[in-house]
N, CA, C, O and CB atoms as a CASP TS submission, in Angstrom:
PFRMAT TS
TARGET T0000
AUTHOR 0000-0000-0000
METHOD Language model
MODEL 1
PARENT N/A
ATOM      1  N   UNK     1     123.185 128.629 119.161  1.00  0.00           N
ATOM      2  CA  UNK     1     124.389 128.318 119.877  1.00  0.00           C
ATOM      3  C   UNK     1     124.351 129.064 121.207  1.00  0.00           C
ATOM      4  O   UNK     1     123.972 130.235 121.246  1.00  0.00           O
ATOM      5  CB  UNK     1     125.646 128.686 119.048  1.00  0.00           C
ATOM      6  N   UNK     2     124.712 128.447 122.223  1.00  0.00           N
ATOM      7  CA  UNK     2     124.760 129.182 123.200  1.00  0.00           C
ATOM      8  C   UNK     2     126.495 129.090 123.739  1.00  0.00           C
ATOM      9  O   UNK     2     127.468 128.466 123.313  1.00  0.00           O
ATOM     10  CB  UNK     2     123.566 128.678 124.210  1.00  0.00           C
ATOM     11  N   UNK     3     126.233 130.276 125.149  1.00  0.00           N
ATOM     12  CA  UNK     3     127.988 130.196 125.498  1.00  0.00           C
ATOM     13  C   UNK     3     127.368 130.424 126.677  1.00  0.00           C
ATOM     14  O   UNK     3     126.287 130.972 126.891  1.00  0.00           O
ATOM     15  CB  UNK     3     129.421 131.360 124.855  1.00  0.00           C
ATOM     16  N   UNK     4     128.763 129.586 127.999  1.00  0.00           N
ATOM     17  CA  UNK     4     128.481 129.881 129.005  1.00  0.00           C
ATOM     18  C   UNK     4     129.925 129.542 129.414  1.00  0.00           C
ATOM     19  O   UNK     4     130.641 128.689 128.888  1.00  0.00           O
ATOM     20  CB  UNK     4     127.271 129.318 129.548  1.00  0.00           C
ATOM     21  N   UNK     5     130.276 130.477 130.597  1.00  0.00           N
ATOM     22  CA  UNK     5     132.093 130.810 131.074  1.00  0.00           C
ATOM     23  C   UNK     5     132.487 129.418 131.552  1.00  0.00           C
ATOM     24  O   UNK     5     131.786 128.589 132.133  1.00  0.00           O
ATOM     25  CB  UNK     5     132.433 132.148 132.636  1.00  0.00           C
ATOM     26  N   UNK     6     133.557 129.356 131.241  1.00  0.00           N
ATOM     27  CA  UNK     6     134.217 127.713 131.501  1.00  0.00           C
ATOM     28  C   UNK     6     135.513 127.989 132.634  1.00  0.00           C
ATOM     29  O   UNK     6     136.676 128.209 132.294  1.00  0.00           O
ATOM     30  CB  UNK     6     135.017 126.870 129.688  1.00  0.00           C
ATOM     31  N   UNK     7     135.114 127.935 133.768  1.00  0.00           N
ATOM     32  CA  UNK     7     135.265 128.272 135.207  1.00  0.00           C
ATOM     33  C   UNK     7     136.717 127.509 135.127  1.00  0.00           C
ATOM     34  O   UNK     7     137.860 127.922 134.935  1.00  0.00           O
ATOM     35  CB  UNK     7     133.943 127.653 136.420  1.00  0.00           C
ATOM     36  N   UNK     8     136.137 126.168 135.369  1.00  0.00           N
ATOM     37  CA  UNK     8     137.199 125.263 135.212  1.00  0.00           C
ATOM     38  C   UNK     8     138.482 125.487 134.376  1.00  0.00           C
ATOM     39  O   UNK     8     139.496 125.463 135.074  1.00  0.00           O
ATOM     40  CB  UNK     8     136.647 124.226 134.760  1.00  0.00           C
ATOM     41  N   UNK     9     138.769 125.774 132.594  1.00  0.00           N
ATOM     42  CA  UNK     9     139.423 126.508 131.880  1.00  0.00           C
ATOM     43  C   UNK     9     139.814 127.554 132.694  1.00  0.00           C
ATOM     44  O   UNK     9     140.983 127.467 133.070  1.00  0.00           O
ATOM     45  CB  UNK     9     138.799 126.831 130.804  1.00  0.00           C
ATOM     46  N   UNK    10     139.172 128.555 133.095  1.00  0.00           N
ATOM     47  CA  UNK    10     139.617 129.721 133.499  1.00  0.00           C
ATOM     48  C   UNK    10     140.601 129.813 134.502  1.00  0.00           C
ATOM     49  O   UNK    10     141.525 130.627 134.488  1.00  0.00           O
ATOM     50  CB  UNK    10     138.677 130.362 133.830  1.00  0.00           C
ATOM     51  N   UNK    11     140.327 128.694 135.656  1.00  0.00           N
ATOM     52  CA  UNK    11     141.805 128.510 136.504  1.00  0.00           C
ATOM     53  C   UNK    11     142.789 128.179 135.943  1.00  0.00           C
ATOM     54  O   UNK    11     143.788 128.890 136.052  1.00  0.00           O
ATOM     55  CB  UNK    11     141.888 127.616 137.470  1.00  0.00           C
ATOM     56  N   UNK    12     142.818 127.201 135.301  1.00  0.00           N
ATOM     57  CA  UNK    12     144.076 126.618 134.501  1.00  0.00           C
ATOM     58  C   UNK    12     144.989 127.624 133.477  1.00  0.00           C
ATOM     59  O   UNK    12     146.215 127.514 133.451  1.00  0.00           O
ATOM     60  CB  UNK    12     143.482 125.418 133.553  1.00  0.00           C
ATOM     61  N   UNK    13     144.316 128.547 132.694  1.00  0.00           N
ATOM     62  CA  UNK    13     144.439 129.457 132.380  1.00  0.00           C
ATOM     63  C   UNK    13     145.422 130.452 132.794  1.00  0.00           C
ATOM     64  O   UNK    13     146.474 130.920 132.358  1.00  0.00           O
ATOM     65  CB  UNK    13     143.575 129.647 132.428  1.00  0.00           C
ATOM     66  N   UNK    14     144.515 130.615 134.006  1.00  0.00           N
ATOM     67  CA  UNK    14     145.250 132.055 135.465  1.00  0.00           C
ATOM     68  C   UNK    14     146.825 131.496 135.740  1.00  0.00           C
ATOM     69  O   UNK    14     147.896 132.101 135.678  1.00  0.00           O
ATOM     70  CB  UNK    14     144.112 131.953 137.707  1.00  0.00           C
ATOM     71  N   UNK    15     146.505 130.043 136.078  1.00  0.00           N
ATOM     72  CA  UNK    15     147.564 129.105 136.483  1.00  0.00           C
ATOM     73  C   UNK    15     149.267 129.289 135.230  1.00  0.00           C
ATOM     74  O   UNK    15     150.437 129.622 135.415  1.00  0.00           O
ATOM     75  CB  UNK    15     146.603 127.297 136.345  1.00  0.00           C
ATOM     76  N   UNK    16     148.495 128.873 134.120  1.00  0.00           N
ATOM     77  CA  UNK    16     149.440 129.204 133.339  1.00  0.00           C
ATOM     78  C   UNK    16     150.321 130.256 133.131  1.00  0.00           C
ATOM     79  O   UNK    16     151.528 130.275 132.890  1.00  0.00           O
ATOM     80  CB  UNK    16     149.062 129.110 132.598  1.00  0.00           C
ATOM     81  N   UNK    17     149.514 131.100 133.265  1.00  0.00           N
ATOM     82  CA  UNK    17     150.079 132.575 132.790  1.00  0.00           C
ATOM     83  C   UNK    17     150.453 133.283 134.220  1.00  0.00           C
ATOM     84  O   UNK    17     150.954 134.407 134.215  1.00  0.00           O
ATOM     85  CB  UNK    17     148.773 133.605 131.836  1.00  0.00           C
ATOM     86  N   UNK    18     150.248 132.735 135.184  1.00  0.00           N
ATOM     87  CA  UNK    18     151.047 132.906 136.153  1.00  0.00           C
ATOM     88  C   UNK    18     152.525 132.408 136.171  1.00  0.00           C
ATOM     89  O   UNK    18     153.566 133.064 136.203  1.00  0.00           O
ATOM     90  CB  UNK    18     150.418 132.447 137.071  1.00  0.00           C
ATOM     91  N   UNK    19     152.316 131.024 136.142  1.00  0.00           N
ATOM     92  CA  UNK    19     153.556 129.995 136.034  1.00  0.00           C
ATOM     93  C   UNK    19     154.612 131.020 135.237  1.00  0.00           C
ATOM     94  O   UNK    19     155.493 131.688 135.777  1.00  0.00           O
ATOM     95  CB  UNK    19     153.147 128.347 135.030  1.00  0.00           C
ATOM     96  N   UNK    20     154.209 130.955 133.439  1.00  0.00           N
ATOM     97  CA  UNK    20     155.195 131.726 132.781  1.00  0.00           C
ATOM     98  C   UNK    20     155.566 133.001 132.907  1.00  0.00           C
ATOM     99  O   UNK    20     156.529 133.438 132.277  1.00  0.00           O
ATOM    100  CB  UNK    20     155.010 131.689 131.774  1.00  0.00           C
ATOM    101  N   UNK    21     154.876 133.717 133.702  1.00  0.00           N
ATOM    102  CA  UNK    21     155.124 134.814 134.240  1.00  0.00           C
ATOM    103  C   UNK    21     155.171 136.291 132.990  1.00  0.00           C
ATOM    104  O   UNK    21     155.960 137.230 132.885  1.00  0.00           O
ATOM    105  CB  UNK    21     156.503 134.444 135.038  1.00  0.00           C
ATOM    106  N   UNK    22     153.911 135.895 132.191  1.00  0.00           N
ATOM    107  CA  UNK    22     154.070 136.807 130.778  1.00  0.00           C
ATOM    108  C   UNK    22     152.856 138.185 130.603  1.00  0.00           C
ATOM    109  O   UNK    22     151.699 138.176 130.183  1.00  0.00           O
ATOM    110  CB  UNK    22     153.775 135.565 129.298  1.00  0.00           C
ATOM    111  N   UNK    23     153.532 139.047 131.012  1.00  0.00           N
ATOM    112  CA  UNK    23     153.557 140.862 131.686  1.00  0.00           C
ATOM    113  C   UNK    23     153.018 141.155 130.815  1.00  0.00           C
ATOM    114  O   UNK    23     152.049 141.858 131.105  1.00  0.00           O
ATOM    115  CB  UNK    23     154.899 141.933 131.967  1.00  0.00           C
ATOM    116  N   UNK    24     153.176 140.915 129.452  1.00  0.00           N
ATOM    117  CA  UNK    24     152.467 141.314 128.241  1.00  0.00           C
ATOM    118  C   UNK    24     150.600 141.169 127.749  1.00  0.00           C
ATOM    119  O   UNK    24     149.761 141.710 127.029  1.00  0.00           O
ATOM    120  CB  UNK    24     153.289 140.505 127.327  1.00  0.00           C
ATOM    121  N   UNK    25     150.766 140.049 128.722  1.00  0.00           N
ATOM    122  CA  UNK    25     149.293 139.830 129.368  1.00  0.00           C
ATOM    123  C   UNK    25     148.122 139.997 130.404  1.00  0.00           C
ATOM    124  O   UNK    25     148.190 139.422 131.490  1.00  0.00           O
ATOM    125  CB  UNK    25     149.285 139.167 129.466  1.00  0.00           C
ATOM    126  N   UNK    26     146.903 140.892 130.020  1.00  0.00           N
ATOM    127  CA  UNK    26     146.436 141.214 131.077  1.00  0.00           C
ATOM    128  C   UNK    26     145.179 140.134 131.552  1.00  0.00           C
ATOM    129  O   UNK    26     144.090 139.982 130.999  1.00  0.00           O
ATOM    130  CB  UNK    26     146.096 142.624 130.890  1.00  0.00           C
ATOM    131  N   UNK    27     145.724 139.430 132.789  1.00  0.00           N
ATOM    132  CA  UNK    27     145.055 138.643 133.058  1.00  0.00           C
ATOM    133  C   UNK    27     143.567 138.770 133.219  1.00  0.00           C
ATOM    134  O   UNK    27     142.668 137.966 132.972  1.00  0.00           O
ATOM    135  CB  UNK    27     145.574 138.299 133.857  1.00  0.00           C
ATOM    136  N   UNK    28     143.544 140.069 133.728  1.00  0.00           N
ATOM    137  CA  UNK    28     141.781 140.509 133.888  1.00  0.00           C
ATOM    138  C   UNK    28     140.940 140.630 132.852  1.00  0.00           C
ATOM    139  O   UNK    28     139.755 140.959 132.920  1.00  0.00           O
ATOM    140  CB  UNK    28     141.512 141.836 134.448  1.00  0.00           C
ATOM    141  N   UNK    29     141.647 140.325 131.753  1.00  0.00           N
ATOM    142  CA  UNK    29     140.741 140.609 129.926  1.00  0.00           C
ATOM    143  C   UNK    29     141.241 139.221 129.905  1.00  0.00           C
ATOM    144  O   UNK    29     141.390 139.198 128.683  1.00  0.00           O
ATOM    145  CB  UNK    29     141.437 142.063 128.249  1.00  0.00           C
ATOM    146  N   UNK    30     141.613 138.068 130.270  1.00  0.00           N
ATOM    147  CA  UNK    30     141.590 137.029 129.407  1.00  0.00           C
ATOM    148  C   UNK    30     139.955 135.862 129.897  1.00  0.00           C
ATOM    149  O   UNK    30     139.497 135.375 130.931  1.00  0.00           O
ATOM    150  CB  UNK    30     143.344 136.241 129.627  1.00  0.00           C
ATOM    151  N   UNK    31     139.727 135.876 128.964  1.00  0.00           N
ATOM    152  CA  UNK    31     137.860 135.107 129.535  1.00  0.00           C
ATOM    153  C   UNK    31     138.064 133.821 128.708  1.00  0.00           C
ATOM    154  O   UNK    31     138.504 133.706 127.564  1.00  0.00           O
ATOM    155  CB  UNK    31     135.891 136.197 128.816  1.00  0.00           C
ATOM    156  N   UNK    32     137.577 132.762 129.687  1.00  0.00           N
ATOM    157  CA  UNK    32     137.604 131.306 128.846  1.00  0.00           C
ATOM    158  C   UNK    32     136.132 131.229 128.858  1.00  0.00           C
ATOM    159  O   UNK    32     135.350 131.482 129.775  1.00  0.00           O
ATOM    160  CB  UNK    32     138.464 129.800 129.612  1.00  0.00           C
ATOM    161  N   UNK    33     135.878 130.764 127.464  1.00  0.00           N
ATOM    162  CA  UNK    33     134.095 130.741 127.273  1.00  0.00           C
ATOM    163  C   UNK    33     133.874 128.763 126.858  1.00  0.00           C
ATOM    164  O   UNK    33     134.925 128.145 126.691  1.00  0.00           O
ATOM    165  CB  UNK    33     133.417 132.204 125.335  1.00  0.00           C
ATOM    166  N   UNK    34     132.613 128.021 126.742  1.00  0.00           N
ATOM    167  CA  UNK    34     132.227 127.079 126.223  1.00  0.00           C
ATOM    168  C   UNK    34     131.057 127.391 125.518  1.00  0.00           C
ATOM    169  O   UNK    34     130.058 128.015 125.875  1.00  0.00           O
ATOM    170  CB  UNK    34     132.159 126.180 127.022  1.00  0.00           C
ATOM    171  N   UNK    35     131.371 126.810 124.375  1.00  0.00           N
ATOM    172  CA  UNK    35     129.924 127.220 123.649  1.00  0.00           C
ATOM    173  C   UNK    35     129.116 125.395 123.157  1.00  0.00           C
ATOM    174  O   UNK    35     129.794 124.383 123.336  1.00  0.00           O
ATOM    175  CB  UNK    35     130.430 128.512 121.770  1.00  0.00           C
ATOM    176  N   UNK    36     128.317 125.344 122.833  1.00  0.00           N
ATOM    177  CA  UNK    36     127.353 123.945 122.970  1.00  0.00           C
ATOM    178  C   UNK    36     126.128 124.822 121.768  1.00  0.00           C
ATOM    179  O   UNK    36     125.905 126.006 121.517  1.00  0.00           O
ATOM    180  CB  UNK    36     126.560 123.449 125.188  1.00  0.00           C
ATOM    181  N   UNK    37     125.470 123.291 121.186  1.00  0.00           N
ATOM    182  CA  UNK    37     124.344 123.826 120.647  1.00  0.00           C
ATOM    183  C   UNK    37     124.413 124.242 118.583  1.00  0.00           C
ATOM    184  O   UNK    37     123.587 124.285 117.671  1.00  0.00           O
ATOM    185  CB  UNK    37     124.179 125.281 121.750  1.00  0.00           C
ATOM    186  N   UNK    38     125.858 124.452 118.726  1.00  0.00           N
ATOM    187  CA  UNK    38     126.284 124.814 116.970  1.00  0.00           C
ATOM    188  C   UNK    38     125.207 123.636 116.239  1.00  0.00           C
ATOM    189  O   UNK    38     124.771 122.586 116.711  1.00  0.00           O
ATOM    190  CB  UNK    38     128.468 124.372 116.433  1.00  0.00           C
ATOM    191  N   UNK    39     125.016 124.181 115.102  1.00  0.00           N
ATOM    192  CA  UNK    39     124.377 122.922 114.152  1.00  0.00           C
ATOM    193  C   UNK    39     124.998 122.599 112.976  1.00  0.00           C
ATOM    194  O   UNK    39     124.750 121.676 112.200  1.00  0.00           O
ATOM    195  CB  UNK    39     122.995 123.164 113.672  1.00  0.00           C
ATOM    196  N   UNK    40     126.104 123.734 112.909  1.00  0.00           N
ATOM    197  CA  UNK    40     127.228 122.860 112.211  1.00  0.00           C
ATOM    198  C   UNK    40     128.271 122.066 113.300  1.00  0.00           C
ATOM    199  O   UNK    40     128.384 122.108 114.525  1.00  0.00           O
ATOM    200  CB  UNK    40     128.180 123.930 111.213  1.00  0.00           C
ATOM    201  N   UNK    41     129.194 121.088 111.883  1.00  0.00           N
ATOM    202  CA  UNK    41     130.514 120.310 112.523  1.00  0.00           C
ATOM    203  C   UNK    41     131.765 120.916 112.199  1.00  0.00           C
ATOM    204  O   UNK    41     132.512 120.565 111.286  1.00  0.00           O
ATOM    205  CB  UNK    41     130.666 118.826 112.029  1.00  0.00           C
ATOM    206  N   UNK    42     131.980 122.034 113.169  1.00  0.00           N
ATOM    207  CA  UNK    42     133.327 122.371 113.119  1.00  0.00           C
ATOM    208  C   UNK    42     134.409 121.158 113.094  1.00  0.00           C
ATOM    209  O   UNK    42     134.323 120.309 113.981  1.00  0.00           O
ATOM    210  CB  UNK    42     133.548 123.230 114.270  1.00  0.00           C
ATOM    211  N   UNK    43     135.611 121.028 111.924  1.00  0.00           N
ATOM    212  CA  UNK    43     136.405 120.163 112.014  1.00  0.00           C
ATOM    213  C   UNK    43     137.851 120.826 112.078  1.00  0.00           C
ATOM    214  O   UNK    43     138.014 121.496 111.058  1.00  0.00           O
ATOM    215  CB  UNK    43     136.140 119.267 110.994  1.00  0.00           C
ATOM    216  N   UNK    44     138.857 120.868 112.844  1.00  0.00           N
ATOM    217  CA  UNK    44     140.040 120.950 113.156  1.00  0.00           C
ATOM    218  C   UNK    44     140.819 120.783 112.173  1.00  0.00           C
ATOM    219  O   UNK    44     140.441 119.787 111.556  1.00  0.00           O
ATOM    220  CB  UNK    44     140.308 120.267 114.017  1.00  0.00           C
ATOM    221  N   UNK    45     141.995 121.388 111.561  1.00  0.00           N
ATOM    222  CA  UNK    45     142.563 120.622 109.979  1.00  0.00           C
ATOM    223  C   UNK    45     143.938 121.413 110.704  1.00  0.00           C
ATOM    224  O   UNK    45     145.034 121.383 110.144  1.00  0.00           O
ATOM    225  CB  UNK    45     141.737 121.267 107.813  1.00  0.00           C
TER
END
């Protein structure tokens, strides 16, 4: 499996937690990752 930073996510992200304006959060520790490559099928339930 590999991971590589999901740039794109990561604005939207910033964006958000700007918008709501939530202090409790430190924006500089929040990291959006993509990962590709699993050889299992993660399923959502």
């Amino acid at each position: 499996m590999k991971f590589d930073r999901a740039h794109d996510i990561q604005v939207k992200v910033n964006r958000i937690l700007f918008i709501l304006d939530l202090p409790h959060i430190d924006r500089t520790r929040v990291v959006c990752m993509r990962s590709w490559g699993s050889k299992s099928n993660a399923i959502a339930r």
